[in-house]
C-alpha positions in Angstrom: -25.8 46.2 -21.6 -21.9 46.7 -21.6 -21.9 46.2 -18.2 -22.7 42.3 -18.3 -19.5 41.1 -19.5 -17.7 43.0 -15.9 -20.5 41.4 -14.1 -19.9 38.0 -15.5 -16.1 38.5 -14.7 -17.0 39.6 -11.2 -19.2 36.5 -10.8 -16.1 33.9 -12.7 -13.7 35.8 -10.0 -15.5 34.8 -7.2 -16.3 30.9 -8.4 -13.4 30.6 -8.9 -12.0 32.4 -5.4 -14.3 29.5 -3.9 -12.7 26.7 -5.3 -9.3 27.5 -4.6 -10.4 28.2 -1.3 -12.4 24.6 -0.9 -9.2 23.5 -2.5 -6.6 24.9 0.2 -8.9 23.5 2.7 -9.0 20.6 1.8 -5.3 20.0 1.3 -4.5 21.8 5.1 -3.1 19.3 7.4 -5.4 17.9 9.9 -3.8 18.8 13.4 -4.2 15.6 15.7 -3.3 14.6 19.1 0.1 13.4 19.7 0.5 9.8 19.5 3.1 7.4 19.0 3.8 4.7 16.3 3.2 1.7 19.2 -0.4 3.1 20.2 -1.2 3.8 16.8 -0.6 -0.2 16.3 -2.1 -0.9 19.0 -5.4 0.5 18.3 -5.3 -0.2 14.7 -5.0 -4.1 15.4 -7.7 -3.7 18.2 -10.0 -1.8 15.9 -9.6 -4.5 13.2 -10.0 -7.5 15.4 -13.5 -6.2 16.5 -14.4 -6.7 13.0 -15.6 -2.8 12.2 -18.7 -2.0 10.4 -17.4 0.2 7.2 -19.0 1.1 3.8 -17.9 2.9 0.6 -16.2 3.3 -2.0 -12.7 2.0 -2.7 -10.7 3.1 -5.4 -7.2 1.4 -6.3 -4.2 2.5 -8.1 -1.5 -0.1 -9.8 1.6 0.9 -11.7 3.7 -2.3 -11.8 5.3 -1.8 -14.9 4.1 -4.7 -16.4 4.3 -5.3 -20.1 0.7 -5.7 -22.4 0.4 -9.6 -23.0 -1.7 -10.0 -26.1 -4.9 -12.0 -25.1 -3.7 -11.9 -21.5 -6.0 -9.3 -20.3 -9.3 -8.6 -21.0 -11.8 -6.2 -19.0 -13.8 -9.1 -17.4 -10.3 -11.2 -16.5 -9.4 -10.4 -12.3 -5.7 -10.0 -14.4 -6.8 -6.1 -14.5 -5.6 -5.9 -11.2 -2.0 -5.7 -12.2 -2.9 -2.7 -13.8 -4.6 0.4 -13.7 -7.2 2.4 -11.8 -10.5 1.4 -10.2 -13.2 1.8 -8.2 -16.0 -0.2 -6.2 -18.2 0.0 -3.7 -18.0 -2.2 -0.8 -20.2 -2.9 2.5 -18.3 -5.0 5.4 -18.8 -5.6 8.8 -19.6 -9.1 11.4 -22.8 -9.6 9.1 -21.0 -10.2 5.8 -19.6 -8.6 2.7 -20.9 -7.3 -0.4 -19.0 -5.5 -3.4 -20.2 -4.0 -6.1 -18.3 -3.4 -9.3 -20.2 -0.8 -11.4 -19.1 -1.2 -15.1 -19.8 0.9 -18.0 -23.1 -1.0 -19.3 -23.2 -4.1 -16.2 -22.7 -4.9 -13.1 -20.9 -7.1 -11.1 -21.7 -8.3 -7.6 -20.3 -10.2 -4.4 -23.1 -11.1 -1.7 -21.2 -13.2 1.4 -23.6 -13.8 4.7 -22.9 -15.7 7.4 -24.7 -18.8 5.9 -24.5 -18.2 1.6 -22.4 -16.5 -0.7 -23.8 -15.3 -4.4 -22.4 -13.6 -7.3 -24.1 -11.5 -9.8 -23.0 -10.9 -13.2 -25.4 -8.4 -14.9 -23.9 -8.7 -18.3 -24.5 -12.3 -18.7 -27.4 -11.9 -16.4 -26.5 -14.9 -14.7 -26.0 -15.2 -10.7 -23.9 -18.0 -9.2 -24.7 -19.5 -5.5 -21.7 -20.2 -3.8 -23.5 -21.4 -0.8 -25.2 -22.8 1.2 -22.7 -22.9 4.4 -22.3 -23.6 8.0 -22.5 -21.1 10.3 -18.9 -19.8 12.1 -18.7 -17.8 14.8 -15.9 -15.2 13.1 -16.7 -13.6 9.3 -15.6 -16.1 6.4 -13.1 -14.7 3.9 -14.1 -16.6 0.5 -12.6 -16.5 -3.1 -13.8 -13.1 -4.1 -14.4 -13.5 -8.4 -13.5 -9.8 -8.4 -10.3 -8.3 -8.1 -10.6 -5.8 -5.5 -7.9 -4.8 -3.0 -8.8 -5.0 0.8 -7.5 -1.2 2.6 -8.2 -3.0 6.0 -7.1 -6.8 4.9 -4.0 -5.1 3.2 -3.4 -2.9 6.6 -4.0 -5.9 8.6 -1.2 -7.8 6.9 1.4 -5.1 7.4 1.1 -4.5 10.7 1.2 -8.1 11.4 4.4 -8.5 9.4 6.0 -5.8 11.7 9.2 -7.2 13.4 12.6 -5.8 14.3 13.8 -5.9 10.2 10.8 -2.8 9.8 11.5 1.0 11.2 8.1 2.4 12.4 7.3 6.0 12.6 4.4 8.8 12.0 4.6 10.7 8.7 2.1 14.3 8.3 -1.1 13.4 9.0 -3.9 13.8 6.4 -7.7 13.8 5.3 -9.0 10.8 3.4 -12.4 10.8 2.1 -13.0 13.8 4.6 -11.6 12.6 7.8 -8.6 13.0 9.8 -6.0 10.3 9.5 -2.8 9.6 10.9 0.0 8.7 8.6 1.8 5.2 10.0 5.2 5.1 8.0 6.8 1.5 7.4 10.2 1.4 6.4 12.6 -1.8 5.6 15.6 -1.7 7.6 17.9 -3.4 4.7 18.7 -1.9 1.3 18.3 -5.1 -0.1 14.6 -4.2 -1.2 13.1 -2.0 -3.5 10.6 -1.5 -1.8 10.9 1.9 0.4 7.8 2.6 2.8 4.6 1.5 3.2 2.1 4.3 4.6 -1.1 3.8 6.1 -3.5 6.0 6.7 -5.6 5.4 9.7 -8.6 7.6 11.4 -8.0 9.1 14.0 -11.3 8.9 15.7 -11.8 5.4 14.5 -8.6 3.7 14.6 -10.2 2.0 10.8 -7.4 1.9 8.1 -8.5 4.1 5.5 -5.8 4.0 2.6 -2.5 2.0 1.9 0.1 3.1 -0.1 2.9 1.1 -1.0 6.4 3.1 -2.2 9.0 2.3 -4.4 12.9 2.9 -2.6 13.1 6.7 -3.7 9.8 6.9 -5.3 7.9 10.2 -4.1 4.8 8.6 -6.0 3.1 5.2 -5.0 3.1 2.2 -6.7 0.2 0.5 -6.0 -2.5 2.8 -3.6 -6.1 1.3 -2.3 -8.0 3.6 0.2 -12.0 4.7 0.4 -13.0 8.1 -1.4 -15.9 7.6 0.7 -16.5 6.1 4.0 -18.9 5.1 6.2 -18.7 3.8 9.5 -21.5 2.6 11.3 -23.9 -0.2 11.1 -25.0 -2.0 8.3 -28.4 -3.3 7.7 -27.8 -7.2 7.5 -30.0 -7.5 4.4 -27.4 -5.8 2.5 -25.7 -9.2 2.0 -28.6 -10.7 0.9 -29.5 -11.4 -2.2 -32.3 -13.1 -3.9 -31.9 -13.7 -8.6 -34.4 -11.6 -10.4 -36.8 -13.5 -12.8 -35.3 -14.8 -15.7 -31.9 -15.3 -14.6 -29.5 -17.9 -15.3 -28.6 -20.0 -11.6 -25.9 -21.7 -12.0 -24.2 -24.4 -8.6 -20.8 -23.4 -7.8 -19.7 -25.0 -4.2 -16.9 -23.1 -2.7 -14.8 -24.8 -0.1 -12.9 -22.2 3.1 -9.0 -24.0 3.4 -7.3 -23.6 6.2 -5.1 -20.1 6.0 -1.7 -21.1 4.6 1.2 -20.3 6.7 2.9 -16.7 6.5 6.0 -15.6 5.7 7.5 -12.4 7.7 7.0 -10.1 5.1 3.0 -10.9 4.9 3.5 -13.5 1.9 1.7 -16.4 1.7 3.0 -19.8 1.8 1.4 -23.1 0.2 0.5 -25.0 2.9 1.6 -28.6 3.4 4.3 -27.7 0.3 6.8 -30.6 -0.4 10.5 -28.7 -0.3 11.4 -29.8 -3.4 8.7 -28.2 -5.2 8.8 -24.7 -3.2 12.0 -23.0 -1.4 12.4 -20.1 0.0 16.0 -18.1 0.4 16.9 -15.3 2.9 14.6 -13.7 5.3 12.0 -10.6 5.6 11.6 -8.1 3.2 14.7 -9.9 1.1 13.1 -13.0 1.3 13.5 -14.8 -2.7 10.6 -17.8 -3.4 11.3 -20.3 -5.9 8.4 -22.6 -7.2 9.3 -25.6 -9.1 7.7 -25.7 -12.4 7.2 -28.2 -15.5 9.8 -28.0 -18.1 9.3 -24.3 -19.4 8.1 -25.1 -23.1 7.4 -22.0 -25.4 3.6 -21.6 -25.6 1.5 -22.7 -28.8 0.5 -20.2 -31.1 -2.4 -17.7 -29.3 -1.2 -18.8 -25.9 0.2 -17.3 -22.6 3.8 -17.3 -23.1 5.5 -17.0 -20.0 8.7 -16.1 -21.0 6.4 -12.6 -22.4 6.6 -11.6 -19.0 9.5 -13.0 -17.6 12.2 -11.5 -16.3 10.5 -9.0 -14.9 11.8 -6.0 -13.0 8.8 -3.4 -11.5 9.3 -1.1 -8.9 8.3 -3.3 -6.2 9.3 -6.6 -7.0 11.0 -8.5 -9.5 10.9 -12.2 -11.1 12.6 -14.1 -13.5 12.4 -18.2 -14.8 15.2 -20.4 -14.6 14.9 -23.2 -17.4 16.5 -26.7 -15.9 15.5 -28.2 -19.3 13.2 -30.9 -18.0 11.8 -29.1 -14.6 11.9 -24.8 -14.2 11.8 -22.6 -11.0 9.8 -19.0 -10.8 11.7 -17.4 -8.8 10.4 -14.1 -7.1 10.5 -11.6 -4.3 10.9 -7.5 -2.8 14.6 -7.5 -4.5 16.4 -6.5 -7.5 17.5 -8.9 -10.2 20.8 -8.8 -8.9 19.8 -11.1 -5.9 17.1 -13.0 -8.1 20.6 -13.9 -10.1 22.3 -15.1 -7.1 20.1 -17.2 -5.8 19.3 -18.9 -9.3 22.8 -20.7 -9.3 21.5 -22.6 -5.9 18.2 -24.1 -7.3 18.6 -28.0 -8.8 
């Protein structure tokens, strides 16, 4: 009988030899073919413009630094993506996209075909028909109503925004969701940023983006991370984007309409199409470019509403912001920079 509690040590010793075994594997560094940053590119652009076939789930990490607005967020506003960690699952290929954001007692779903669009509310057991729509011959890209982060959009965006301002080069490769990636390292040329790298993690088989990861200047620690912790990639049954309201549900109409893309700016950020100059500027030029958008006179919100001046000015690790009040009119002013130059550029707005 004494001899259990050795045995039982015996038995703890080797469990435990395992999973510190399974762990060192895990962490070893995949060794790849050479390759260089300009093939890497290359393939990753070609890859994503043949509109891959990839399933999962995507998990997202977001440390801006911003401040807890009361009655600003709650866990059903697309808001939580300022903040936070989370995880969906996600099917996307030439057929369509679907997401699926698995709360703690609902669900909440995104079905986008090449003809309709629906989304599915669990908790409200409602579904909304965004659809019907014309055909196109490429995928459509509508207005998701959840907050989830794109790895391959977001990969997509940052490669395109690569010009002579951005140093390219491979950091150590490593495994996400259990395959091989290469590491493709982004790094701003001026010190006028705060932001320091972007990495992106891309498979080495598949040339499919599999995590971004975007670094604060002298941050060893991301500040905002999306990749898959699982991954699929293969074909998709079509019907996967189909979906049909179970009996009993609430239907509600909600036309969406597809805009033309807005114009972009070198460093991947958006600008309003068609917007008068006197209502949007913008000041400098890649990753220091500053945005100001013209605003109504800045008054203090009533009591229970957003504030603005709550948030602003904000400093994060990435970005920074601030409001300058004209008295009648106000400009947000924004971009990649420090307050410093935020500052600077205030004294030039009307």
């Amino acid at each position: 009988m004494r001899r259990r509690p050795i045995l039982a040590f015996i038995v703890l010793g080797a469990v435990v030899a395992v999973a510190v075994s399974a762990n060192a594997l895990s962490n070893r560094t995949p060794r790849l073919a050479a390759t260089t940053p300009e093939s890497l590119i290359a393939s990753t652009t070609k890859a994503l413009s043949d509109s891959p076939s990839v399933s999962g789930s995507v998990a997202w990490h977001v440390d801006l630094g911003l401040p807890s607005i009361g009655g600003f967020r709650n866990a059903t506003n697309p808001a939580d993506i300022v903040g936070g960690d989370h995880e969906v699952r996600v099917w996307m290929s030439h057929d369509g996209l679907r997401i699926d954001d698995l709360l703690s007692m609902s669900q909440r779903s995104l079905f986008v075909s090449p003809t309709d669009a629906w989304a599915w509310d669990s908790e409200t057991y409602a579904a909304y028909h965004l659809g019907p729509f014309e055909k196109t011959a490429t995928p459509r890209e509508p207005v998701s109503p959840l907050p989830v982060p794109d790895p391959l959009e977001m990969a997509g965006r940052a490669l395109a925004a690569v010009d002579p301002t951005t140093t390219v080069d491979l950091a150590k490769p490593v495994s996400v969701a259990g395959r091989a990636a290469y590491v493709l390292r982004l790094r701003p040329q001026t010190p006028k940023t705060l932001v320091g790298s972007i990495d992106i993690a891309i498979d080495a088989a598949r040339s499919i983006p599999l995590r971004v990861s975007l670094f604060a200047r002298d941050a060893s620690t991301a500040a905002v991370a999306v990749g898959f912790t699982s991954v699929r990639l293969g074909a998709i049954d079509p019907s996967v984007y189909r979906f049909t309201p179970p009996r009993g549900a609430t239907v509600k109409q909600t036309r969406i309409r597809f805009p033309h893309e807005p114009a972009m700016s070198p460093t991947g950020v958006r600008r309003p199409a068609g917007s008068p100059n006197e209502s949007f500027r913008t000041f400098g030029s890649d990753w220091a470019t500053v945005m100001a958008f013209r605003m109504a006179s800045p008054a203090r919100g009533t009591k229970g509403s957003f504030d603005l001046r709550e948030l602003l000015p904000y400093t994060g690790p990435l970005f920074s912001a601030r409001l300058v009040d004209r008295g009648d009119h106000g400009w947000i002013v924004g971009g990649l920079v420090p307050q410093s130059e935020l500052i600077l550029i205030s004294s030039q707005l009307p």
